[in-house]
C-alpha positions in Angstrom: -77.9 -2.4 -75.5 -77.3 0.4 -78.0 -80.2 -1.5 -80.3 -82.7 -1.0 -77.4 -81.0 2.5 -76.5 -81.5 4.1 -80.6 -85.1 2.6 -80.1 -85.8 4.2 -76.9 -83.4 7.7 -77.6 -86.6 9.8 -77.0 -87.8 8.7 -74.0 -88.0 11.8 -71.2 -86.1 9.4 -68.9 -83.5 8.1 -71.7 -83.5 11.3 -73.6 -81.1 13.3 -71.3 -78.9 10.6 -71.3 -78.3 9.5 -74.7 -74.5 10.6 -76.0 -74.3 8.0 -78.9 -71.0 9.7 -80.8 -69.7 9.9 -77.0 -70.9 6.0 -75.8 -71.9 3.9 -78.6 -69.7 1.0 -78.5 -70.5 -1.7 -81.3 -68.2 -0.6 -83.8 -65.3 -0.1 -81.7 -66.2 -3.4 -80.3 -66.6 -4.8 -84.1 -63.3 -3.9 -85.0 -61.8 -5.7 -82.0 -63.2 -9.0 -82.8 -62.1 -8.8 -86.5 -59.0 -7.7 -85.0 -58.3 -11.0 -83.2 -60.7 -13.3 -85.5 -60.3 -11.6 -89.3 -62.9 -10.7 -91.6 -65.1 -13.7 -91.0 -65.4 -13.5 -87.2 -69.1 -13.6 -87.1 -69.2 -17.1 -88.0 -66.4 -18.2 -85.7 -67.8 -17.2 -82.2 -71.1 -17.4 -80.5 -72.3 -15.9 -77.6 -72.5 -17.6 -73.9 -75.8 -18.7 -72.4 -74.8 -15.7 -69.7 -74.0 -13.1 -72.3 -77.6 -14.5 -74.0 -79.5 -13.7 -70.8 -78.4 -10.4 -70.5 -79.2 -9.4 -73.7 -82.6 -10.9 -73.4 -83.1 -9.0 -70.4 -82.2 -5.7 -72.4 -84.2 -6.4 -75.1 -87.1 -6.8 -72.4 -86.8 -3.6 -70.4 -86.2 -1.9 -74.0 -89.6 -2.8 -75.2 -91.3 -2.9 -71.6 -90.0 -0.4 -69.1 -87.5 1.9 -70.8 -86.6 4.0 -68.3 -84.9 1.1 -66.8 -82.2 1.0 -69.7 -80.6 4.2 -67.4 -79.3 1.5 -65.1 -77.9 -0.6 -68.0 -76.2 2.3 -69.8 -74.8 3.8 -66.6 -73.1 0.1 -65.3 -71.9 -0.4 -68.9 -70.4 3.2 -69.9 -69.7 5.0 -66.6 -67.7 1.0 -66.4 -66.1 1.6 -69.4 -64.7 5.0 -68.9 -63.3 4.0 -65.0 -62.1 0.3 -64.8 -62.5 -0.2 -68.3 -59.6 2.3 -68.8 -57.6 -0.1 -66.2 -58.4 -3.0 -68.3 -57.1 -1.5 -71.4 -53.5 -0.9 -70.2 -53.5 -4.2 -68.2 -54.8 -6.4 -71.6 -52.1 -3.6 -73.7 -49.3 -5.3 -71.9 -50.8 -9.0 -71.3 -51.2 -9.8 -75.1 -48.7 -7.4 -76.3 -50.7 -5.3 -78.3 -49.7 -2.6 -80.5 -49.5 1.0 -79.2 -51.9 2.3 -82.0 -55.0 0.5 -80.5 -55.6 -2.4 -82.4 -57.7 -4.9 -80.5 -58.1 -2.7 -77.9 -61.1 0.2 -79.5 -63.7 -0.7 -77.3 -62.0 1.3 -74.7 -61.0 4.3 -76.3 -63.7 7.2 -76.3 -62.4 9.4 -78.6 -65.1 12.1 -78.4 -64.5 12.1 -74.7 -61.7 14.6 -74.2 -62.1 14.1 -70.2 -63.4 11.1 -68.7 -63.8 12.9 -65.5 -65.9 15.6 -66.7 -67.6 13.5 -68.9 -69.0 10.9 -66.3 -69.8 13.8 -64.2 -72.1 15.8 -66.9 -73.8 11.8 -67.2 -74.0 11.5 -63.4 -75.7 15.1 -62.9 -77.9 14.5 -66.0 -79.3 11.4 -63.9 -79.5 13.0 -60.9 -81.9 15.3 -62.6 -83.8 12.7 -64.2 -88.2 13.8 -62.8 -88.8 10.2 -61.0 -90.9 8.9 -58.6 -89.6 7.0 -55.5 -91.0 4.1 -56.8 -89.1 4.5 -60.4 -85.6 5.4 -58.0 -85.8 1.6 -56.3 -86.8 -0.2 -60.2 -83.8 1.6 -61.3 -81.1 0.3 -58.1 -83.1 -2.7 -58.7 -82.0 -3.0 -62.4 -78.5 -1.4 -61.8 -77.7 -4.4 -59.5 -78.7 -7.3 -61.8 -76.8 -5.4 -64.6 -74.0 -5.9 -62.5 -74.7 -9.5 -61.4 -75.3 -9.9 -65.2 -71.9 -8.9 -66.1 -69.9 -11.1 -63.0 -72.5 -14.3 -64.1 -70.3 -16.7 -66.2 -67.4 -16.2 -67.4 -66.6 -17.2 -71.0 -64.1 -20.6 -70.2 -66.4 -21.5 -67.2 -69.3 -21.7 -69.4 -68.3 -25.2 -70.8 -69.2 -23.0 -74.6 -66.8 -22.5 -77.0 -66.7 -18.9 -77.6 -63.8 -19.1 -79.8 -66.0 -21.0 -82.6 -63.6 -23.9 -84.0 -60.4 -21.7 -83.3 -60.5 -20.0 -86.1 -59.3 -17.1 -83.9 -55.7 -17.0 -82.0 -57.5 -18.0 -78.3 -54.1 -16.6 -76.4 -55.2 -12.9 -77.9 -58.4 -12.9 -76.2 -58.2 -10.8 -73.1 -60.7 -13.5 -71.2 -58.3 -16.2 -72.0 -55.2 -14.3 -70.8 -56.8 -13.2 -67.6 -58.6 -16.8 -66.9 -54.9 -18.2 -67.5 -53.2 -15.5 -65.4 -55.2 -16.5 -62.2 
């Protein structure tokens, strides 16, 4: 997403939007993988046919209706900084984590100093986003398959191994602990 989002930062309907020291992710979310796989994670695990989808379907409304990327980056971050934060705690205690962060960056935002205020400066900067009708019902429209792309598979159901050959410790990986704790 963040690929498509750099690509698109100057858009007058992504423009407004675009916090990347604030939002970006892929680091954060780098350093968790080689947390719980080591240096050579990027050989170890592959993506799921699910995960693939959605990502194809970013890269599409990247290069082919950008404005539509508001509904990807407002499921994914405004997610992030509410749940997200939930999810952090509950995955803290589950895998018994270290209280410094390790394995856990993706969900710290540490140029946000107040979530609240933060998702409400990104709410009223879409609400003052100059669209048509038309554009307002693309964007719900996109905003709900975003969310039915994130609920599609899960990783274990997807019959894929998204642990590569083990090289990783399966029983740190939040999806594993909470597919095991149902």
């Amino acid at each position: 997403m963040e690929e498509e989002i750099e690509r698109n930062k100057d858009h007058p309907h992504f423009a407004p939007l675009y916090f990347p020291a604030e939002l970006h992710r892929h680091e954060a979310l780098a350093r968790d993988i080689e947390y719980f796989y080591g240096p050579e994670w990027k050989s170890q695990i592959t993506c799921t046919e699910a995960t693939q989808r959605y990502v194809d379907r970013i890269h599409q409304v990247g290069q082919e209706d950008p404005v539509l990327l508001v509904a990807h980056a407002y499921t994914r971050y405004m997610g992030d900084l509410s749940g997200g934060q939930v999810l952090r705690k509950v995955a803290q205690r589950a895998l018994k984590l270290p209280p410094t962060g390790e394995g856990l960056e993706f969900y710290q935002f540490d140029a946000i100093h107040s979530a609240k205020a933060f998702k409400q400066l990104y709410r009223s900067r879409m609400n003052e986003l100059d669209l048509e009708v038309e554009t307002k019902k693309k964007l719900v429209e996109e905003a709900v398959k975003a969310f039915h792309f994130n609920m599609e598979e899960d990783v274990l159901d997807a019959g894929m191994s998204a642990h590569g050959e083990m090289g990783g410790d399966i029983s740190k990986c939040p999806y594993y602990t909470a597919k095991m704790g149902e």
